[in-house]
mmCIF file of the N, C-alpha and C atoms, coordinates in Angstrom:
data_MODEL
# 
_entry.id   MODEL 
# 
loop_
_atom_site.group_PDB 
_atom_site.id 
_atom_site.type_symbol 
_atom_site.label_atom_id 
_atom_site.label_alt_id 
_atom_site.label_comp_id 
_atom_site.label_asym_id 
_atom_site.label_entity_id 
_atom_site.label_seq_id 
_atom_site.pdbx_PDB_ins_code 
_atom_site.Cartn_x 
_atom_site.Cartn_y 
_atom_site.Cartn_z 
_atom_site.occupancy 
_atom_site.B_iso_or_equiv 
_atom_site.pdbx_formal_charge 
_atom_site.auth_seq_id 
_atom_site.auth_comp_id 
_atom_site.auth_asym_id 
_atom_site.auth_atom_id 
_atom_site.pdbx_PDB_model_num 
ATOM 1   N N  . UNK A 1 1  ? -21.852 -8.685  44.049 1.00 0.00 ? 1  UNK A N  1 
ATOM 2   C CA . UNK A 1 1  ? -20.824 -8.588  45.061 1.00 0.00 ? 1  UNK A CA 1 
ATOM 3   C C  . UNK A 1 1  ? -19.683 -9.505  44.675 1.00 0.00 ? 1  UNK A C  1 
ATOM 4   N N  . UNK A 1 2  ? -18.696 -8.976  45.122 1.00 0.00 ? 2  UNK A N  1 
ATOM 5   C CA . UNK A 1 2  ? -17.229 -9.884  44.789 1.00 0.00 ? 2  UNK A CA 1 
ATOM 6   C C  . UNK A 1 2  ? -16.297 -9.936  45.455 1.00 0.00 ? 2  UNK A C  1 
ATOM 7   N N  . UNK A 1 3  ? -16.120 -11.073 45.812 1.00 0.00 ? 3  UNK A N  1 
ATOM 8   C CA . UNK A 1 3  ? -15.096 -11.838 47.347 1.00 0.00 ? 3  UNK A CA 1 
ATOM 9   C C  . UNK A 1 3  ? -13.755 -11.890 46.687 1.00 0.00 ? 3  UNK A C  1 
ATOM 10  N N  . UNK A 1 4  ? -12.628 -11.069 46.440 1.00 0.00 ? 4  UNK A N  1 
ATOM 11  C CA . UNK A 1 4  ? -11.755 -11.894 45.927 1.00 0.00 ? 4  UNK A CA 1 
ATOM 12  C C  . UNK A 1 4  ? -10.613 -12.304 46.931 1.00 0.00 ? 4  UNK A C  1 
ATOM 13  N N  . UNK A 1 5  ? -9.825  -13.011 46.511 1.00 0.00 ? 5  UNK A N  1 
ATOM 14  C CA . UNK A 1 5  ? -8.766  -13.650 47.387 1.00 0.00 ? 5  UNK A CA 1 
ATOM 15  C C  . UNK A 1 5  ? -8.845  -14.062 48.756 1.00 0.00 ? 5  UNK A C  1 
ATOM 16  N N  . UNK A 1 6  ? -10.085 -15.082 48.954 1.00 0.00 ? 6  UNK A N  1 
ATOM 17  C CA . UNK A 1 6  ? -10.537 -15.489 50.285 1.00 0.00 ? 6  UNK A CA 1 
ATOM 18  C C  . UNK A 1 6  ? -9.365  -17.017 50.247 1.00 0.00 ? 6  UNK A C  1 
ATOM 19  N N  . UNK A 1 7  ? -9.233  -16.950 51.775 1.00 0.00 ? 7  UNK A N  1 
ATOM 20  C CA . UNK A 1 7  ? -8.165  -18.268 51.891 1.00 0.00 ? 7  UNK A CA 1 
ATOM 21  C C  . UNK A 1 7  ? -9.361  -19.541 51.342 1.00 0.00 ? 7  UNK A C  1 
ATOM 22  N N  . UNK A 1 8  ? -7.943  -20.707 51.027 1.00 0.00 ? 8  UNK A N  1 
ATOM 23  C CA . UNK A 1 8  ? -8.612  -21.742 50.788 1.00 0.00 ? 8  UNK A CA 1 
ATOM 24  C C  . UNK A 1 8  ? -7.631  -22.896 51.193 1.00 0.00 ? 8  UNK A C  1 
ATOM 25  N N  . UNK A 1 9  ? -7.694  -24.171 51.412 1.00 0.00 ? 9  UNK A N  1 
ATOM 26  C CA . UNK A 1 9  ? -6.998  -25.243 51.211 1.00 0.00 ? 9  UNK A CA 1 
ATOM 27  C C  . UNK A 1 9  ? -6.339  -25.602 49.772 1.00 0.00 ? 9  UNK A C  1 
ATOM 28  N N  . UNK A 1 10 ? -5.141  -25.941 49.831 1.00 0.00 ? 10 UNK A N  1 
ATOM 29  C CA . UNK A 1 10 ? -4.258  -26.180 48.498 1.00 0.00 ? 10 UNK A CA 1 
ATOM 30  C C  . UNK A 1 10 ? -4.280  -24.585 48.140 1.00 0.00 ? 10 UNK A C  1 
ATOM 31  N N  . UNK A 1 11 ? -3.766  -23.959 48.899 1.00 0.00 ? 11 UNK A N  1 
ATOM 32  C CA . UNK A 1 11 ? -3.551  -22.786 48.496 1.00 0.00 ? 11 UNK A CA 1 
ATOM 33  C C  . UNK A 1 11 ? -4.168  -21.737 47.060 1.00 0.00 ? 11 UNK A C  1 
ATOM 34  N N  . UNK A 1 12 ? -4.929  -22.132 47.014 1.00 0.00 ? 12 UNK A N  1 
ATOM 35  C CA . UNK A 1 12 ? -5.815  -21.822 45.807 1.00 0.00 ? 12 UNK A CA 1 
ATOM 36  C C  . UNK A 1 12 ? -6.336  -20.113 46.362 1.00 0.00 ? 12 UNK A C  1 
ATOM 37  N N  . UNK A 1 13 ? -6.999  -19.083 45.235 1.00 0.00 ? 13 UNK A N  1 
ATOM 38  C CA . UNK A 1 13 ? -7.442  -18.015 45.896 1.00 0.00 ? 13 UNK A CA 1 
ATOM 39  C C  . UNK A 1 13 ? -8.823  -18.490 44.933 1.00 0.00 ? 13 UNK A C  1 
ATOM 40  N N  . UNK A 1 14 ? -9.999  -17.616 46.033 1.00 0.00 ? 14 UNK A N  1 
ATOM 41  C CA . UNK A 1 14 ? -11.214 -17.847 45.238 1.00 0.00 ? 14 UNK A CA 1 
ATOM 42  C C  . UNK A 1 14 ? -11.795 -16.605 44.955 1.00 0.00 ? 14 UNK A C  1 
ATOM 43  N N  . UNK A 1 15 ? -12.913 -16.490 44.234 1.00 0.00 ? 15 UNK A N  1 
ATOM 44  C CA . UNK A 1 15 ? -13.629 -15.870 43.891 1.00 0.00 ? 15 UNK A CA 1 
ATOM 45  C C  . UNK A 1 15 ? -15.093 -15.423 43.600 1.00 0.00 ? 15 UNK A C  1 
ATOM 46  N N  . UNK A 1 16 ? -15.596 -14.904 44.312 1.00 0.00 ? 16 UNK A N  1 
ATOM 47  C CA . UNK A 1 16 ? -17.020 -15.282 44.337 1.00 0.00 ? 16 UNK A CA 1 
ATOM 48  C C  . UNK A 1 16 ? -17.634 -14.019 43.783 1.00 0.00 ? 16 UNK A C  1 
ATOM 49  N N  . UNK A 1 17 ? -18.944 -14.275 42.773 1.00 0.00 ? 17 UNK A N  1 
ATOM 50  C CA . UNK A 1 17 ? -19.525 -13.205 42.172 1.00 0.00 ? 17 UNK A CA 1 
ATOM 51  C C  . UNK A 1 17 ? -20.993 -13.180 41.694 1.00 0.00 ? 17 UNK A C  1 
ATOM 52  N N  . UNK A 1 18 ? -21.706 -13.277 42.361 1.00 0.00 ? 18 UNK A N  1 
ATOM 53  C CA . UNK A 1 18 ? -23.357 -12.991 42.027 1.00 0.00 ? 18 UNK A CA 1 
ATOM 54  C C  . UNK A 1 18 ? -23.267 -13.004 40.532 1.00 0.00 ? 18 UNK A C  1 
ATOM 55  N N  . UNK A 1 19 ? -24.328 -14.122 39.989 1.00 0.00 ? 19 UNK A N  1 
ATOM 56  C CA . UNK A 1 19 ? -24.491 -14.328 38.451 1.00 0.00 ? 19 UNK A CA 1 
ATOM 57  C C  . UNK A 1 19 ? -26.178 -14.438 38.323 1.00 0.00 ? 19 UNK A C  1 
ATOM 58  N N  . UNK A 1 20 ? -26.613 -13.158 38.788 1.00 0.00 ? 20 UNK A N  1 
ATOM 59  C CA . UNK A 1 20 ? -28.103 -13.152 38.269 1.00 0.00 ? 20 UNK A CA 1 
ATOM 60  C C  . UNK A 1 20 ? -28.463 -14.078 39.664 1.00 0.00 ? 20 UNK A C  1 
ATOM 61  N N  . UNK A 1 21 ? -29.779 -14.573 39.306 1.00 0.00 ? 21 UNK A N  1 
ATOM 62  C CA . UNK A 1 21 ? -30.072 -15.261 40.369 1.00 0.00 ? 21 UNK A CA 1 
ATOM 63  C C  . UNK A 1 21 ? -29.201 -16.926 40.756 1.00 0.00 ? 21 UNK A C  1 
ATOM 64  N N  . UNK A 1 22 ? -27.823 -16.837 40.704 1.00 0.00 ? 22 UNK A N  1 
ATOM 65  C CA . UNK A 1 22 ? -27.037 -17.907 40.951 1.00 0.00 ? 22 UNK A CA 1 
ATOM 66  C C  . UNK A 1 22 ? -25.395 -17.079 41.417 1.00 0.00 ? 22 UNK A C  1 
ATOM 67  N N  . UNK A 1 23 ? -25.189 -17.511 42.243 1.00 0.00 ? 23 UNK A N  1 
ATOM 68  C CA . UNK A 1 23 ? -23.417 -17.367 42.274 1.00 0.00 ? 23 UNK A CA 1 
ATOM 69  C C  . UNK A 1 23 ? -22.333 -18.264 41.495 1.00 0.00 ? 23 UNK A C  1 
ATOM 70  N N  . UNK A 1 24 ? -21.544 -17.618 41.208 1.00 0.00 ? 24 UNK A N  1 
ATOM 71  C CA . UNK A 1 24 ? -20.295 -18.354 40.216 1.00 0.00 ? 24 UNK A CA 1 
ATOM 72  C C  . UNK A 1 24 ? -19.192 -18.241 41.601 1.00 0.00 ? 24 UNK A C  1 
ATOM 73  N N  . UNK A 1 25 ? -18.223 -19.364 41.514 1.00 0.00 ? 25 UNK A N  1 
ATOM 74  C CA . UNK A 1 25 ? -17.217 -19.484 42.527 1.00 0.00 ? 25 UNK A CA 1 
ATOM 75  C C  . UNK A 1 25 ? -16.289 -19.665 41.262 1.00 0.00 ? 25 UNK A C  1 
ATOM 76  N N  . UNK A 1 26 ? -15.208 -19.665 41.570 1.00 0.00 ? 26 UNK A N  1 
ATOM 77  C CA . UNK A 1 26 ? -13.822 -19.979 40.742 1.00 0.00 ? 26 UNK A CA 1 
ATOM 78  C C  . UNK A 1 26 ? -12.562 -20.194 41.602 1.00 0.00 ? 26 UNK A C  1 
ATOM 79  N N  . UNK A 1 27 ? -11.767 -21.268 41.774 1.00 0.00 ? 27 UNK A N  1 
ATOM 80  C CA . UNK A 1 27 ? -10.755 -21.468 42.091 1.00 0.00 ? 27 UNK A CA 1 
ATOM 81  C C  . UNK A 1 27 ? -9.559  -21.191 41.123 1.00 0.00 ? 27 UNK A C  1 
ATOM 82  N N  . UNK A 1 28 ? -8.391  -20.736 41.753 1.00 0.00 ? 28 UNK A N  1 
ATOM 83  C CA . UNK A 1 28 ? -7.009  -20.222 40.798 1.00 0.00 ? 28 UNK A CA 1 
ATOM 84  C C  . UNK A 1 28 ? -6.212  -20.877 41.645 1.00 0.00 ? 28 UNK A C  1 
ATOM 85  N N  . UNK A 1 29 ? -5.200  -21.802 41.023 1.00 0.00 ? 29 UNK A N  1 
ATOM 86  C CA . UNK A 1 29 ? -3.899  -22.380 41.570 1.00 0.00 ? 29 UNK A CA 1 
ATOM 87  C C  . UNK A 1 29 ? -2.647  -21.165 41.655 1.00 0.00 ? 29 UNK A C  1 
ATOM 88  N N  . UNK A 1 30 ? -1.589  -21.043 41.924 1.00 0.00 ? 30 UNK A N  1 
ATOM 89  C CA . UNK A 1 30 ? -0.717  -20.597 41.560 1.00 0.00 ? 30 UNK A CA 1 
ATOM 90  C C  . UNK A 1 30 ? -0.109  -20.522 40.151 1.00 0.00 ? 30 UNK A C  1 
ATOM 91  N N  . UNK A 1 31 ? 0.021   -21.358 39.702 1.00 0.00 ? 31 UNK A N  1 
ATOM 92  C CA . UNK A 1 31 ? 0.146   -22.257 38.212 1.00 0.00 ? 31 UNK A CA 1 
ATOM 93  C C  . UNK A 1 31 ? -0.486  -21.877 37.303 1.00 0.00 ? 31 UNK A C  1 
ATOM 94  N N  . UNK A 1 32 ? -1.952  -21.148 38.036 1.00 0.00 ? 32 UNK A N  1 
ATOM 95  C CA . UNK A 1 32 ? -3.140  -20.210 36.882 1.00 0.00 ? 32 UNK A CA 1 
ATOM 96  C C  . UNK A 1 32 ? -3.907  -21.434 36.478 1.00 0.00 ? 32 UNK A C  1 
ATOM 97  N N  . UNK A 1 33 ? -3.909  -22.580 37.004 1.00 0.00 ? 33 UNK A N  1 
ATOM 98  C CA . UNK A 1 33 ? -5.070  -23.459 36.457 1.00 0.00 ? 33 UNK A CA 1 
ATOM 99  C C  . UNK A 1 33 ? -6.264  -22.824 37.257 1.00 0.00 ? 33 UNK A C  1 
ATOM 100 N N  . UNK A 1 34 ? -7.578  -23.618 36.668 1.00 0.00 ? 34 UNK A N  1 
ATOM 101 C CA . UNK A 1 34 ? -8.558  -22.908 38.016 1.00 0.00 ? 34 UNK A CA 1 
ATOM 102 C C  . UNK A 1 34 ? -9.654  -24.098 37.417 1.00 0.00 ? 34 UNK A C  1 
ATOM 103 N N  . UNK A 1 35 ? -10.315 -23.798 38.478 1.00 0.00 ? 35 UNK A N  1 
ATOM 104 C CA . UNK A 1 35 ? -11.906 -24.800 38.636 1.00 0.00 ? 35 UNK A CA 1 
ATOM 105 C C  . UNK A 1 35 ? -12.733 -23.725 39.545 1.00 0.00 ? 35 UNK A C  1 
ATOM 106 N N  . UNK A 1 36 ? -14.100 -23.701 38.492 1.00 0.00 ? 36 UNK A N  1 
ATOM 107 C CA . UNK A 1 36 ? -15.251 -22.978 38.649 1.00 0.00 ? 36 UNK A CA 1 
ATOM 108 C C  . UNK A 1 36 ? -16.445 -23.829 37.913 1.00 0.00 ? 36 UNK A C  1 
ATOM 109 N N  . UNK A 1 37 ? -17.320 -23.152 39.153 1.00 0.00 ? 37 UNK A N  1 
ATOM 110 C CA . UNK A 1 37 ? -19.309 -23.568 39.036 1.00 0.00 ? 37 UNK A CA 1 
ATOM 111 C C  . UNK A 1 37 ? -20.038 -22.351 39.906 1.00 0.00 ? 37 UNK A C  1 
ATOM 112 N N  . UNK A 1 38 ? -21.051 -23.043 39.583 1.00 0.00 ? 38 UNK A N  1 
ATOM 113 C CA . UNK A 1 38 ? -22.452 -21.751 40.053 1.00 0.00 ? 38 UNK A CA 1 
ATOM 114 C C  . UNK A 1 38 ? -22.803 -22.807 41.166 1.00 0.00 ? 38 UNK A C  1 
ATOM 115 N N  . UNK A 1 39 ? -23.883 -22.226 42.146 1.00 0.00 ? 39 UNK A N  1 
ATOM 116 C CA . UNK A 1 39 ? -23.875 -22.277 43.229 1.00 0.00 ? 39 UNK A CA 1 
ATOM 117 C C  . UNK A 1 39 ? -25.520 -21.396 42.957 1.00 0.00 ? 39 UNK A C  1 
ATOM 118 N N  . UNK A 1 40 ? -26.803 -21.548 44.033 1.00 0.00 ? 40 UNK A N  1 
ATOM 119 C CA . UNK A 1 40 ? -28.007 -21.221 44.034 1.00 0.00 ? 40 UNK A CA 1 
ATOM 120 C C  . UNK A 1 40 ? -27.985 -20.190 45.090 1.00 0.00 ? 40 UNK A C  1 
ATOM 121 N N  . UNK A 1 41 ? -26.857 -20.039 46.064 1.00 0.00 ? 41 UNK A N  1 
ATOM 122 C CA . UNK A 1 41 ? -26.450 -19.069 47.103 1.00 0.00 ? 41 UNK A CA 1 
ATOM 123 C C  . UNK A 1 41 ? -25.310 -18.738 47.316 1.00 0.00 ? 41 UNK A C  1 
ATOM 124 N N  . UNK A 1 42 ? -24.836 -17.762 47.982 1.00 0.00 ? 42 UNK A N  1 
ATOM 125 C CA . UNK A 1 42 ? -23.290 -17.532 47.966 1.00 0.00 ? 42 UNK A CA 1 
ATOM 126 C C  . UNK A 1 42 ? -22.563 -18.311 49.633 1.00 0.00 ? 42 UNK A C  1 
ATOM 127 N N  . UNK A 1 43 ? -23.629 -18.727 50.303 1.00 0.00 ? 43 UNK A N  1 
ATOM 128 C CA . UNK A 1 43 ? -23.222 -19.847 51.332 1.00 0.00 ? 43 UNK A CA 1 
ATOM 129 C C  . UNK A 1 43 ? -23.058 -21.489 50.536 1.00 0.00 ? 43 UNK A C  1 
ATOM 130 N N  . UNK A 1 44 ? -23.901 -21.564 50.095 1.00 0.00 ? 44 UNK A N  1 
ATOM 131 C CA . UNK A 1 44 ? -23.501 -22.451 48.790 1.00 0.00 ? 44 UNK A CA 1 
ATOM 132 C C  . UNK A 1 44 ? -22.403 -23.057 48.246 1.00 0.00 ? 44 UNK A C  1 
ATOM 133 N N  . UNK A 1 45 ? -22.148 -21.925 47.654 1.00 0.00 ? 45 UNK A N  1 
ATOM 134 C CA . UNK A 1 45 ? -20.966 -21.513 46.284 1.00 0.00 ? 45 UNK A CA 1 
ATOM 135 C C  . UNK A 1 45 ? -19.745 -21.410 47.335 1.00 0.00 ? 45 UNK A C  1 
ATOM 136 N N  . UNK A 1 46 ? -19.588 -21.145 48.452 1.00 0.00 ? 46 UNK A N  1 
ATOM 137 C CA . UNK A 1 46 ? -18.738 -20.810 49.135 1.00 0.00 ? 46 UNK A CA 1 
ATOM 138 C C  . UNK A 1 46 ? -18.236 -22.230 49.386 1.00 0.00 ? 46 UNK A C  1 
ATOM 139 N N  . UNK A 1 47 ? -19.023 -22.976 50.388 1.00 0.00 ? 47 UNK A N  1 
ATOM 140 C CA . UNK A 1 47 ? -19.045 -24.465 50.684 1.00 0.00 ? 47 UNK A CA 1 
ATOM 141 C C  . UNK A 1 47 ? -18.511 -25.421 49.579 1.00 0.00 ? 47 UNK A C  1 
ATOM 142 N N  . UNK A 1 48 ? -19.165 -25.323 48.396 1.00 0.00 ? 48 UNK A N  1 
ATOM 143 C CA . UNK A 1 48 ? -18.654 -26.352 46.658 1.00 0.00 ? 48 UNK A CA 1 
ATOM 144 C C  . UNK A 1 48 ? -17.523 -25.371 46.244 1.00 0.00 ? 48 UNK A C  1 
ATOM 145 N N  . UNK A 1 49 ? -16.760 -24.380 46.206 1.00 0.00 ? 49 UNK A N  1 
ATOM 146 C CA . UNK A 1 49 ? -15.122 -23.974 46.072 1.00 0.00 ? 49 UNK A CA 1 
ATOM 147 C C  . UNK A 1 49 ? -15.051 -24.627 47.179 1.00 0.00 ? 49 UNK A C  1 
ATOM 148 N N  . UNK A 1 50 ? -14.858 -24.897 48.474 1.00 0.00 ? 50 UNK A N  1 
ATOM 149 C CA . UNK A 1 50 ? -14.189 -25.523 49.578 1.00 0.00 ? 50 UNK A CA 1 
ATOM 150 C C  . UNK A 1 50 ? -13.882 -27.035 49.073 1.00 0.00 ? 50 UNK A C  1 
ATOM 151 N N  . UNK A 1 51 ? -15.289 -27.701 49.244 1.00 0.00 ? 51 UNK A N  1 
ATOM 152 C CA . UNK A 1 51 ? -14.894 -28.595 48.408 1.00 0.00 ? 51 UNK A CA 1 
ATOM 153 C C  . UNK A 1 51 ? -13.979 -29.040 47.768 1.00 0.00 ? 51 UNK A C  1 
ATOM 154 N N  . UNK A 1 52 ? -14.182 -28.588 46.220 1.00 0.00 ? 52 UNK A N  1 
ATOM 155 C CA . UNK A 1 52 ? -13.590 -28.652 45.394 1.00 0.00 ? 52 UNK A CA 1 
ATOM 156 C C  . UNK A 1 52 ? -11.953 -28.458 45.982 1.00 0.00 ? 52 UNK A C  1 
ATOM 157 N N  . UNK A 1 53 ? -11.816 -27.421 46.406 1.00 0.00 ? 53 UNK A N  1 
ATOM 158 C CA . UNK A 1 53 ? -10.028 -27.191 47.160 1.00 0.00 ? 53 UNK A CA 1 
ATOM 159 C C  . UNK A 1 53 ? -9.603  -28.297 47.465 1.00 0.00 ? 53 UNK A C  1 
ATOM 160 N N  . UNK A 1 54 ? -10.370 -28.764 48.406 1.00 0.00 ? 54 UNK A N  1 
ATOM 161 C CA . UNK A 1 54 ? -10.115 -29.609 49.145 1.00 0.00 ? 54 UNK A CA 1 
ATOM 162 C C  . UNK A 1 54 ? -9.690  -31.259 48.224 1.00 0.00 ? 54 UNK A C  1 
ATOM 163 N N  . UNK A 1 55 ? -10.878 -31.028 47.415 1.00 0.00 ? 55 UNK A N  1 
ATOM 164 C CA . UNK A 1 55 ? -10.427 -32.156 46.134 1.00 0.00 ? 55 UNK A CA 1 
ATOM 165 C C  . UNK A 1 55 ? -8.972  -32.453 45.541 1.00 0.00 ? 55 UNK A C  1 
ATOM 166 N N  . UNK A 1 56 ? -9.548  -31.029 45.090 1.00 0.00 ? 56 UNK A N  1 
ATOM 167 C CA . UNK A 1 56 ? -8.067  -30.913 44.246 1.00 0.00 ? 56 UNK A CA 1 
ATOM 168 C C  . UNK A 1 56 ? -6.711  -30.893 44.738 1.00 0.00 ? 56 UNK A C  1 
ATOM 169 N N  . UNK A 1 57 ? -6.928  -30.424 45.832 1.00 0.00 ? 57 UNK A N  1 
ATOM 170 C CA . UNK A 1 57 ? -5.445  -30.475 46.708 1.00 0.00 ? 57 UNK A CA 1 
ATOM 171 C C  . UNK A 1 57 ? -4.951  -31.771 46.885 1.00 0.00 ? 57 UNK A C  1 
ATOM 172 N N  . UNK A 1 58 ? -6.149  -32.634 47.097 1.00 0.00 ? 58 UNK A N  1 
ATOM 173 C CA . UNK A 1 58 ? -6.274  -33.749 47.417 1.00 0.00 ? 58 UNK A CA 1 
ATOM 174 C C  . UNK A 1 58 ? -5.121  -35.019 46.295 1.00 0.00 ? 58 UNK A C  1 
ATOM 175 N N  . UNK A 1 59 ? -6.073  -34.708 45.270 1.00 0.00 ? 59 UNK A N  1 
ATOM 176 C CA . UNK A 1 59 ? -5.351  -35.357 43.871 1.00 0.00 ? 59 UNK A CA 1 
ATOM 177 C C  . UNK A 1 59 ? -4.003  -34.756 43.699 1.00 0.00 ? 59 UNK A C  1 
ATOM 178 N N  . UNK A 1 60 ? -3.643  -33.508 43.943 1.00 0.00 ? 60 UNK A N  1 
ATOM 179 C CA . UNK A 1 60 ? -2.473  -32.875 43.746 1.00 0.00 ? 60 UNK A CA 1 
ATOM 180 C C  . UNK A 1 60 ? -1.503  -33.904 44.112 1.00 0.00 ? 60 UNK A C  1 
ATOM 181 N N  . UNK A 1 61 ? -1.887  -34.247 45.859 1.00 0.00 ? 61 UNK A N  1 
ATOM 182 C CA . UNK A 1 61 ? -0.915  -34.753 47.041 1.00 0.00 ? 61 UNK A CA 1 
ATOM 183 C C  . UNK A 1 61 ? -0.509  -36.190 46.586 1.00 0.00 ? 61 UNK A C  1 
ATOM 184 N N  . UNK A 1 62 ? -1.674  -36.931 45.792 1.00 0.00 ? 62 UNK A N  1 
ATOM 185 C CA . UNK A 1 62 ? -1.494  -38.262 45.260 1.00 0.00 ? 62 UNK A CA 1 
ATOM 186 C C  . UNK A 1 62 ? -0.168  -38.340 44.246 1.00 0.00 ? 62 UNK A C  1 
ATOM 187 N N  . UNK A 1 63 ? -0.866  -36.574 43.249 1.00 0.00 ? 63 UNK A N  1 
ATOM 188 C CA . UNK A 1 63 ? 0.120   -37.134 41.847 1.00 0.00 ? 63 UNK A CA 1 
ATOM 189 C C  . UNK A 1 63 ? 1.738   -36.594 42.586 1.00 0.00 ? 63 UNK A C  1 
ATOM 190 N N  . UNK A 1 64 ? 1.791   -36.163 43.393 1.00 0.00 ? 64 UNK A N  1 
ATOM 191 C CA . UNK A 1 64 ? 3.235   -36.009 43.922 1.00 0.00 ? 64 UNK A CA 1 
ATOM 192 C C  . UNK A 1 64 ? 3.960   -37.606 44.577 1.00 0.00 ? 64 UNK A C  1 
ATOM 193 N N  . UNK A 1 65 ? 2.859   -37.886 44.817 1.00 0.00 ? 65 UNK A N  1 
ATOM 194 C CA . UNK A 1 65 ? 3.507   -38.822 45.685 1.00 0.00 ? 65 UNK A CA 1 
ATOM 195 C C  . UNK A 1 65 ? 3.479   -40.454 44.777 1.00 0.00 ? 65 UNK A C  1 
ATOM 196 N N  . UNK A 1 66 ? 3.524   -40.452 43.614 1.00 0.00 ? 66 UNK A N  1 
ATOM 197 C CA . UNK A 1 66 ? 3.625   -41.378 42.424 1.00 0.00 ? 66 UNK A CA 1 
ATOM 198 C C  . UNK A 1 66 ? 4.876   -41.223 42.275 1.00 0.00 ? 66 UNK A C  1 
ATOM 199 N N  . UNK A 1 67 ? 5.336   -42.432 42.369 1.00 0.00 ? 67 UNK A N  1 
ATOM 200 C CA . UNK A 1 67 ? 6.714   -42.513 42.003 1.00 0.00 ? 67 UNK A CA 1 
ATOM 201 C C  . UNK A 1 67 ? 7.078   -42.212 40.382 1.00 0.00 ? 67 UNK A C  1 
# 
């Protein structure tokens, strides 16, 4: 099964896709960078992309705000 373009924080789109007995998540910036992992469920995998968004958005907001 495959979730694509579910909302996220830091505007990222995700992606979710059954990998055998594990799910793969993948985050995409606008920019086309991305951050992806597997996950043991797709409630899981759903939750660690959130995460991660949330991370990364996170660090984003810092390196902007460096003088």
């Amino acid at each position: 099964m495959d979730e694509p373009s579910l909302p996220t924080p830091g505007a990222f789109s995700l992606r979710l896709e059954s990998a055998g007995e594990a799910w793969s998540w993948r985050l995409t910036a606008a920019d086309g960078s991305s951050i992806a992992g597997l996950a043991p469920d797709r409630a899981t995998a759903r939750r660690s992309a959130a995460f991660a968004a949330y991370a990364a958005a996170a660090l984003d907001r810092g390196r902007r705000r460096r003088p």
